[in-house]
C-alpha positions as CSV (number, residue, x, y, z in Angstrom):
1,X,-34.2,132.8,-160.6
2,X,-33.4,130.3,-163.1
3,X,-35.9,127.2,-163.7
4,X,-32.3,125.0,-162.9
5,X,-32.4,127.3,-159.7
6,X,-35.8,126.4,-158.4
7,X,-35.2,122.7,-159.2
8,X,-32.3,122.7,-156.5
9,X,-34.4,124.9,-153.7
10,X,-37.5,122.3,-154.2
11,X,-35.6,119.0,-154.3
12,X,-33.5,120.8,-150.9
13,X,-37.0,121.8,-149.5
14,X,-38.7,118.2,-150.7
15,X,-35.9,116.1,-148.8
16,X,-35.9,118.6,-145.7
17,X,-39.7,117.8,-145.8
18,X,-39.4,114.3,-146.3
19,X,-37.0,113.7,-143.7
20,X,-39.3,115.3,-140.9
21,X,-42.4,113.2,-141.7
22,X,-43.0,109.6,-141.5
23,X,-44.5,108.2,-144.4
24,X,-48.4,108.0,-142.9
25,X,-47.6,112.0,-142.6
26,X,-47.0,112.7,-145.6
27,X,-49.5,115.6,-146.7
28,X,-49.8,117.1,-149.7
29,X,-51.0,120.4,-148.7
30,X,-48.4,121.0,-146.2
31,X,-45.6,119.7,-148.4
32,X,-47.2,122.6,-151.6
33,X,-47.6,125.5,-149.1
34,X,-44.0,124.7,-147.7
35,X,-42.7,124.4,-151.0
36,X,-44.4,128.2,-151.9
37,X,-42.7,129.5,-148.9
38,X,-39.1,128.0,-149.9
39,X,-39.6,129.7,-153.2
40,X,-40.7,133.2,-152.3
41,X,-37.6,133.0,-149.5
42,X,-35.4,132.2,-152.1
43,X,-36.5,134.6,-155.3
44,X,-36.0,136.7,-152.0
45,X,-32.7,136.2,-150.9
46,X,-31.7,136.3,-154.7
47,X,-33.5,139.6,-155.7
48,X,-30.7,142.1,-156.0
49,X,-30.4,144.7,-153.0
50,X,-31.2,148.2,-152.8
């Protein structure tokens, strides 16, 4: 996955996140582990098939 790639799956992910949490939710933790799980989906769905 291209670094132009990951840019577009974290700012989706980081809007998706920031639309479900009010501001005096916001938590850094859960937003980083989220943003490790968006990844690893997508270098998933994009690894080529056997």
């Amino acid at each position: 996955m291209m670094d132009d790639e990951k840019a577009d799956v974290l700012r989706e992910a980081i809007d998706a996140y920031l639309g479900e949490v009010d501001a005096e939710g916001l938590d850094s933790d859960d937003l980083s582990w989220t943003l490790v799980a968006v990844l690893r989906r997508a270098e998933e769905e994009r690894a080529p098939q056997p």
